[in-house]
N, C-alpha and C positions, 0 to 999 in steps of 0.2 A: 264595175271593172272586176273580173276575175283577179282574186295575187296569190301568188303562191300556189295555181292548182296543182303544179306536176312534183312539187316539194315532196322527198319523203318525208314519213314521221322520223321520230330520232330517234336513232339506234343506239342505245348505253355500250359503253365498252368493259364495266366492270360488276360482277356475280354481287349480290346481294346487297345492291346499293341503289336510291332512290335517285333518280336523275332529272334538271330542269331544263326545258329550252320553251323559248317563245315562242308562240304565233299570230301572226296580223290576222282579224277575223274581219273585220272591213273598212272599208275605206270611200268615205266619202267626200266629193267633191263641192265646194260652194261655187267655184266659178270653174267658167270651159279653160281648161291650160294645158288643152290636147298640145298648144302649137309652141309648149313650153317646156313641162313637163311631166305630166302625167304619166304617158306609155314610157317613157324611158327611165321614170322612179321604178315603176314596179320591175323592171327589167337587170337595173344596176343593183336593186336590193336583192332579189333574187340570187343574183352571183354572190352577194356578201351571205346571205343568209344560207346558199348549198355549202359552201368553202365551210362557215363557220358551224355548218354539224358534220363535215366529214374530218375535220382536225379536232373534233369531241369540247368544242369551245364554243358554244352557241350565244347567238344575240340575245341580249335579256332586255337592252333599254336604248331607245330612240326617240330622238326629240329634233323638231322641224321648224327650222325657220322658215323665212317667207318662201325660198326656191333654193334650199339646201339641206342638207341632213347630218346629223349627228349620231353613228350606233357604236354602243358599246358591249362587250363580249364579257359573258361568264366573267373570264382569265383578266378583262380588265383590257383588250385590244380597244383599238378607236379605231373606227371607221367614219368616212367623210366622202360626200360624193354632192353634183346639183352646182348652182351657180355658184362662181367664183370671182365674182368680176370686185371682189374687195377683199380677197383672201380669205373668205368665211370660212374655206373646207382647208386651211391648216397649210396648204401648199404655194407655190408664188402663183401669182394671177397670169394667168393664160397657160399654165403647164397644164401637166396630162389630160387635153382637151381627146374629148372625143372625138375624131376623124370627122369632118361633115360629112363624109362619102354615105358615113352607116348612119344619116340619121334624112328622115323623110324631108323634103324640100330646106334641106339645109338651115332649119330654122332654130338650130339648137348648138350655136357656135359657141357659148359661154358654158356649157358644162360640162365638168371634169369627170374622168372614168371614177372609179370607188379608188380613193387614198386608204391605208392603211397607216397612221400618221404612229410615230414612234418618239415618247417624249423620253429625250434623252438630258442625264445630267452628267456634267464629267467631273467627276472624283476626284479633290484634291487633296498631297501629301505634304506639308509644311506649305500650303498655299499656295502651290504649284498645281495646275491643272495636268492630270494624265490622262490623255485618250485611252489608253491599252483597258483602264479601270472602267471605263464608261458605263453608265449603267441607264437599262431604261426604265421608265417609271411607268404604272399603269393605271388606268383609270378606274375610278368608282363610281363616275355619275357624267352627266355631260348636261347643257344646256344651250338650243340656240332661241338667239334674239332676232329682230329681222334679218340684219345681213351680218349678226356676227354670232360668237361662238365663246364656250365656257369651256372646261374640261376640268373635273376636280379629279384629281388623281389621289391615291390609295396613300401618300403621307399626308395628306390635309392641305394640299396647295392647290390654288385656280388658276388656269393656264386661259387665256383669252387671246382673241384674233379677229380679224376682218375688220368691218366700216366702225368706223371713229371719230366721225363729225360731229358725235354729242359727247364725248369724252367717254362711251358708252365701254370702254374695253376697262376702265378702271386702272388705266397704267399714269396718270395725272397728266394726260396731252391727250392731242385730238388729230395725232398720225395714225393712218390703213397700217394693220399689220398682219402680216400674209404669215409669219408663223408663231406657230403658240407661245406664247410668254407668260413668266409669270408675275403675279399681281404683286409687286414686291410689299406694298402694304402690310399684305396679310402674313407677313415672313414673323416664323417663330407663333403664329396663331393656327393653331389646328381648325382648320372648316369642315362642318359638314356637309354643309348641302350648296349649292347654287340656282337658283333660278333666274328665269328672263323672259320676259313678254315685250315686244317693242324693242322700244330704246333703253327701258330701265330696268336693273337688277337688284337681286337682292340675296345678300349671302348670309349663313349662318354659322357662329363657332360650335367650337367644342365646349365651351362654357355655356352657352345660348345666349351669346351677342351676337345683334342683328347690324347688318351693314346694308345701305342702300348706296346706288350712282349713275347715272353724274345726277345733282343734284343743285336746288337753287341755292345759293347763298344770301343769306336774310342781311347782310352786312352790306353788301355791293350790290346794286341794283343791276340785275340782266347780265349779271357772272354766275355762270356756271362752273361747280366743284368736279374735276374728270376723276378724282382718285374715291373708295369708297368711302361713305361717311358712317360713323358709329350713330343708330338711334335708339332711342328707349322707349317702354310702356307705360304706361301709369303709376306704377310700381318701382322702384329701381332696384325692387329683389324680383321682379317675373323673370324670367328666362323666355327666352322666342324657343319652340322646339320644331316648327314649321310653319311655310310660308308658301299660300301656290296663287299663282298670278291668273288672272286675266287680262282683258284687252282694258288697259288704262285704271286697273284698281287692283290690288289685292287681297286677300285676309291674313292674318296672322293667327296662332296657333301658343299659347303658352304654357307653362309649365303644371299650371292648376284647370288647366282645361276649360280655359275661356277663349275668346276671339275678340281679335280686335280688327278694323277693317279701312285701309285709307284707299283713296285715288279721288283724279281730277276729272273722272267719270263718274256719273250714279243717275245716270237717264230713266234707267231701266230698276234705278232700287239696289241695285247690284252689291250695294256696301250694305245690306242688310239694319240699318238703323230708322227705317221706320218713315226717311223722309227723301228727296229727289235732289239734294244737293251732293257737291263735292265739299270730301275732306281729304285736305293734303296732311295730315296726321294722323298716325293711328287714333281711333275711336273706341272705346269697347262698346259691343256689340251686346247690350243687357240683358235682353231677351232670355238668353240660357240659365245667366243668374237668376233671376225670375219666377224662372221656371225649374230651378235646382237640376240644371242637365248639365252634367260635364262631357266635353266635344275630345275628340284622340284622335280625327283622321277629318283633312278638310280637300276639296279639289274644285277649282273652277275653272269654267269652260269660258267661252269670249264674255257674255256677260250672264252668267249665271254660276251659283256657287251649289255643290254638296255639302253634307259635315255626316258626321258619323258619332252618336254618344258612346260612351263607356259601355251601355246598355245593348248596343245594335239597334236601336232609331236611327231616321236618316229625318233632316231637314233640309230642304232648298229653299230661295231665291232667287229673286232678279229677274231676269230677260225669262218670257215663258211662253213666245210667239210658236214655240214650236212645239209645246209640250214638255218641253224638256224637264219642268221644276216636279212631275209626275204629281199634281196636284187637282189631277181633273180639270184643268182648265188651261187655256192660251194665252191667259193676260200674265201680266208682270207684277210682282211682287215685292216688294219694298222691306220684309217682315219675312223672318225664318217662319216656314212652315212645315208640319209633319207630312212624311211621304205614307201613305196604307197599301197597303199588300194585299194581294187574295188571302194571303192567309195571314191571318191578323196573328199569331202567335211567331211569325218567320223572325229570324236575328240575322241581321246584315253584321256580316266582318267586314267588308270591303266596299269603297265608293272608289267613283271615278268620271270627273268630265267630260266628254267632247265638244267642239266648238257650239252643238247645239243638241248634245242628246245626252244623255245621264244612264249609269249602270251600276248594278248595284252584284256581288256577290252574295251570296246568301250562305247559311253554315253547312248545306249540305251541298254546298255548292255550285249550285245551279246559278245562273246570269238571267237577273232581269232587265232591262233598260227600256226607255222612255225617251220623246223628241224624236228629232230625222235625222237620219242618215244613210248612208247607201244599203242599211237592212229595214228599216224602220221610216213609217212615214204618219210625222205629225201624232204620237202617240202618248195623250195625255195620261196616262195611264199608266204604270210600269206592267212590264208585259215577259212572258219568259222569253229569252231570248234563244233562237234556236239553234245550237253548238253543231250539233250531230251531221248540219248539214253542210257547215263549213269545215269540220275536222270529220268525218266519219270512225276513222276508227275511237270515239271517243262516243262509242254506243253503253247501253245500259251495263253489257257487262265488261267491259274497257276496264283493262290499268291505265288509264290518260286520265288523270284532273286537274281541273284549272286551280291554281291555290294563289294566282295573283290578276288580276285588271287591271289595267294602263291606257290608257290616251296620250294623244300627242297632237297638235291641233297647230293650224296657221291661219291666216285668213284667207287661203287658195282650199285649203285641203285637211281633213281632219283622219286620223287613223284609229281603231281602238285594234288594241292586240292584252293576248293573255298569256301567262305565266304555267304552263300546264308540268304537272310531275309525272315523270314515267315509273310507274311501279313493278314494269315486268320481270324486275329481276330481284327482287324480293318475295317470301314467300311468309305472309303476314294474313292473320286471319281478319275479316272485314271487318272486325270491331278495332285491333291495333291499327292499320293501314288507317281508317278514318279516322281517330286520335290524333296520329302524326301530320295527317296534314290539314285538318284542322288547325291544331296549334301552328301551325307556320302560315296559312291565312292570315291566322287573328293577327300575328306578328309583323307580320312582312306587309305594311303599310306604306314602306317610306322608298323612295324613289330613285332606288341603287341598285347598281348590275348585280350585285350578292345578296340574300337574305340575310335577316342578323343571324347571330350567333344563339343557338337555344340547346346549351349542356344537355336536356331532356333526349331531343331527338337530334340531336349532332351525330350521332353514330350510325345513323340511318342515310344519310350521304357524305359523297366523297368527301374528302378532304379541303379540295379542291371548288368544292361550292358553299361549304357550311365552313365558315373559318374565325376562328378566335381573334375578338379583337386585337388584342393586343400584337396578333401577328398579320395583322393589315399593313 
């Protein structure tokens, strides 16, 4: 499927400033969901995705549940479109439906036009709520699960919605909630991040306390915990500093640059320890120790994982029916393994999953990836991957480069899209220009609508996309 063909590039609005917006480079399908939602993703995204470069706000970061969507903007908008039939897209169930009239043999009665969802707080003055004060809040990351939906917004709160049969929203009950709310748990705890695969979550503070939910309770047999539960590592000094899921397991990420890895899957090896069982506790993953590698950037796909060293090595596991672990071979792996390059001297900044293909940025960066998808077929190998032909004007002498990689995966449909900087309106000799975004590569690993903050090259973009912490 063609997305995105008639999209312009993005046009900067301001003289000597480095400017970022996304783009989807492809999209692949595991199953047929022509009679679901396929042609009319790429058609509602499209409208979110023209709007948001002609108001200078562009999509940075999207995330896909089973048959709904989740984007959020530079500036920190939400957008929400796709099935609604449990309130997943933020709005009450059955509003802003799509007319059946506009859609082929009336097969697509449950999904909503694009929501532009507006998290509002109202203001209070000696404990009195004032409307007139209202203020909206905006996002910095978003997360969907199969039928429902995260939204961490820019003070450190989780706002959640939709299906809630597993207590899966983290509100301590197991009521559909059609609009965003927040996790009152985590009140007065600043989060960073949130994730979700399935049914289960897992959030992380600003301190690096890790929270998972709904969860078993070891106390009451066949009670399930709906609100989140605090866990720990090995250690009760490691900090969790990131966590990225797959289908039934995840890895963990700490503070010294080890991994630990739990789920009640490991068919496939998937939890990287060497042997085909489930662990419902973190594990650490020895291997690295071992081998004296410290890991900074992890991502997994349905059942397989990347990791990224300090160094720019990359190691995979798990599922590798498709090539994906770029190990030279299609079988499954149980045991981190190194990825080889053509060129054996290359340094990976950047890794990134798809449900079954792997991608790697490189320092000069160029995109290699490995496994299937709707570019790639069955490539055990890491291979270049070929930009030019999905972005054109992003030719050899282009001010367009990619300086981030993203995936976003369900089990219908998998996306990968890139982070590209426009340099046309700076006027930087080729050695400064490759510096700056270099260093914002190597940085910008983590899975938010804004890059961090880097004093160095901060004055190189606007205000408005490079912003100081502590004014988040």
């Amino acid at each position: 499927m063609m997305l995105m063909s008639n999209n312009p590039i993005h046009n900067p609005y301001e003289q000597g400033k480095i400017y970022l917006f996304a783009k989807i480079l492809d999209f692949d399908m595991m199953i047929n969901t022509d009679e679901t939602y396929e042609n009319l993703w790429a058609s509602i995204f499209d409208s979110i995705y023209t709007k948001s470069l002609k108001i200078n706000d562009p999509i940075q970061l999207i995330s896909l549940g089973s048959q709904h969507t989740l984007c959020t903007s530079q500036k920190g908008k939400i957008y929400t479109f796709g099935w609604n039939n449990y309130g997943q897209c933020g709005v009450p169930i059955n509003s802003t439906l799509i007319n059946k009239n506009d859609i082929e043999n009336n097969l697509l009665l449950n999904i909503t036009k694009y929501n532009e969802l507006k998290l509002k707080v109202l203001n209070r003055v000696d404990g009195v709520k004032i409307p007139e004060i209202e203020e909206v809040i905006l996002s910095k990351g978003v997360s969907c699960g199969e039928d429902h939906s995260f939204i961490l917004d820019q003070n450190g709160n989780i706002w959640s919605f939709g299906l809630n049969l597993n207590g899966q929203l983290g509100l301590g009950h197991n009521n559909i909630i059609e609009k965003p709310t927040i996790i009152s748990d985590f009140k007065n705890i600043k989060m960073t991040q949130i994730k979700s695969a399935g049914y289960i979550n897992f959030a992380i503070s600003e301190k690096g306390n890790a929270y998972i939910w709904p969860w078993q309770d070891k106390k009451k047999k066949n009670s399930i915990i709906y609100y989140p539960c605090k866990f720990s590592l090995k250690n009760s000094n490691e900090k969790v500093i990131n966590i990225s899921c797959g289908n039934n397991f995840c890895i963990i990420l700490n503070n010294n640059g080890n991994l630990y890895s739990m789920g009640k899957s490991n068919k496939y090896g998937e939890l990287g320890l060497g042997d085909f069982n489930p662990h419902l506790h973190p594990t650490l993953i020895t291997y690295f120790i071992k081998s004296n590698e410290r890991i900074n950037q992890i991502s997994c796909g349905f059942k397989h994982t990347i990791v990224k060293t300090t160094t720019g090595k990359v190691y995979t596991w798990g599922w590798g029916g498709k090539g994906q672990l770029g190990r030279n071979t299609y079988n499954n792996m149980n045991t981190p393994g190194l990825v080889k390059f053509d060129n054996p001297f290359v340094k990976i900044y950047q890794v990134s999953a798809g449900f079954r293909s792997s991608f790697f940025l490189c320092e000069n960066r160029k995109i290699y990836s490995c496994g299937c998808n709707g570019s790639l077929s069955m490539e055990k190998i890491p291979v270049l991957f070929d930009i030019i032909s999905k972005i054109p004007e992003m030719s050899i002498e282009s001010n367009y480069s990619v300086v981030r990689i993203m995936n976003s995966w369900c089990k219908s449909f998998s996306i990968f899209y890139v982070t590209v900087a426009d340099s046309n309106m700076v006027k930087f000799s080729p050695v400064k220009l490759n510096s700056i975004l270099n260093n914002l590569a190597l940085k910008w690993i983590n899975e938010s609508s804004d890059p961090p903050y880097i004093e160095s090259i901060s004055g190189y973009f606007p205000i408005s996309v490079m912003k100081k912490k502590n004014n988040n």
